[in-house]
N, C-alpha and C positions, 0 to 999 in steps of 0.2 A: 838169177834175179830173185829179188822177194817176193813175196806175195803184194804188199803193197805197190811194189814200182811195176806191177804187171796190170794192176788197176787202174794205176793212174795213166798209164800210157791206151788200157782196153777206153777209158774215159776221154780223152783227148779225143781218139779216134772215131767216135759216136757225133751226130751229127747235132746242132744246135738242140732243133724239136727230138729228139731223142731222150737228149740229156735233160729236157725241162719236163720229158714225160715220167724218166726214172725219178728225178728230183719229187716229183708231187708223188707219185707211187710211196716213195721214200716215208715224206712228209708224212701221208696218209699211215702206211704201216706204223711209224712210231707214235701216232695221233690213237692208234687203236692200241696199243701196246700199252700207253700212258694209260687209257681208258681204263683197260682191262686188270691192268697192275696196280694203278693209283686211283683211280677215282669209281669206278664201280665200286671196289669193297667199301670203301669210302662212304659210298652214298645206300650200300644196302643196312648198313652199320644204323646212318641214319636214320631212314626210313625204320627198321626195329624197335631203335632206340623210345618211343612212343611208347608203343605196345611192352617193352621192358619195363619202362619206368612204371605204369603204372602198374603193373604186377608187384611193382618194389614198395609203391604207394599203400598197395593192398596189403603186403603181405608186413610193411611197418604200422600199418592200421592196427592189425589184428597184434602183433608186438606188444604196442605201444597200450592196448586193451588189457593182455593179456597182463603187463604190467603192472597196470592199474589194479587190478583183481590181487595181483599178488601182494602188493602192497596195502588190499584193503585185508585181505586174509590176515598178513602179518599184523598189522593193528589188532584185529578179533582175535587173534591168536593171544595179545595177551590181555582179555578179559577172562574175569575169571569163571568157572565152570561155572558155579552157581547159579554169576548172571546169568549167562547163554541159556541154561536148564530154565530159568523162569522166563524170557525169550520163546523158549523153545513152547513151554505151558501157557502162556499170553495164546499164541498163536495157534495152538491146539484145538482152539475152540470152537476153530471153524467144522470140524469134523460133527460136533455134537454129540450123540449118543454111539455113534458107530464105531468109533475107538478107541481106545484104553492104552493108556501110558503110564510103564513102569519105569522106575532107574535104578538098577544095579551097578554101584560102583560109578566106573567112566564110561558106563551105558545107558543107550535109552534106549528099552522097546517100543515100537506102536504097532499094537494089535490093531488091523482094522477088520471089517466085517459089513460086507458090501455097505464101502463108502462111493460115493460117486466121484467119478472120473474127473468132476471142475473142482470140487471141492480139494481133491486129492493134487491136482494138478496147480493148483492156489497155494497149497499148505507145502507145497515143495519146492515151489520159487521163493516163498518165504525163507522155509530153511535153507534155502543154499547160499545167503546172506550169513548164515550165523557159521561159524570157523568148527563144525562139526563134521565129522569124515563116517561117509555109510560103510558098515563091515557090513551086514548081510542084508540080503532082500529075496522074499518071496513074496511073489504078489502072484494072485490070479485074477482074470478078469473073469466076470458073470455075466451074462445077457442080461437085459430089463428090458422093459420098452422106453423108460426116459432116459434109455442111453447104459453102456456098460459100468458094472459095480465092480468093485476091487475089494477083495477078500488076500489075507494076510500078514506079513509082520516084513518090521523095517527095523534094523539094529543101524543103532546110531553112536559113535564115538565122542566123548567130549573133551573138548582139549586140555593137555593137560599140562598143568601148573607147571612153568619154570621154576627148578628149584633156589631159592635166595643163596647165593655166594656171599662168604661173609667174609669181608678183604683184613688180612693179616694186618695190624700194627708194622710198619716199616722199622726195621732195627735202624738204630743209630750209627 
């Protein structure tokens, strides 16, 4: 005999309340089984899904910023050095007597010499608006009592000129 014609005959044989107790046993096991297999993962998925999204929220936030930056760069990038360099000397002036600015080439040095820390801190949010890229920095800080001075030099890059493409006459 098979396996199944051995169960169906052990099942006849079992007495009414028997068989209605297997029956819910039964019922119960694949009710947890269902649980466990389909609808738990289900529902922890869920519950994540919150806490993911706004991770996703964040992290297209900062994207979507980062974006904007790039695109405002790329505009600066095609002003021409000049401009930027009188830009750059406009806003110089916050320093005062404490620093000095030369330009070599598609360079700018600023000498400073215990400038202060707001001042310094002001004139560097500024230029980070303007499409110029820092190559070296030495800065030292100095004690005072109205707070720490900055003594050294910041080399600065100025963008440089796309060169004009001059489009070929099309032959005939």
């Amino acid at each position: 005999m098979n396996i199944w014609a051995l169960s169906k005959v052990r099942w006849q044989s079992l007495a009414a309340r028997e068989r209605r107790a297997l029956a819910w046993a039964a019922l119960v096991l694949v009710c947890a089984l269902v649980w466990a297999i389909l609808l738990a993962p289900a529902l922890r998925t869920l519950r994540q899904s919150e806490a993911s999204a706004s991770q996703l929220r964040s992290v297209l936030d900062h994207m979507q910023q980062m974006q904007l930056r790039a695109r405002a760069l790329q505009t600066h990038a095609a002003e021409p050095a000049a401009a930027v360099l009188s830009q750059i000397r406009a806003s110089f002036g916050v320093f005062g007597a404490t620093a000095v600015l030369q330009v070599q080439g598609d360079r700018v040095t600023v000498q400073l010499r215990q400038a202060s820390a707001d001042r310094l801190a002001v004139w560097l949010a500024d230029s980070a608006s303007h499409p110029v890229q820092a190559v070296e920095v030495h800065l030292k800080a100095e004690a005072s009592g109205g707070g720490p001075l900055w003594s050294g030099s910041l080399v600065f890059r100025l963008p440089q000129q796309a060169p004009q493409v001059q489009q070929s006459p099309k032959a005939p």
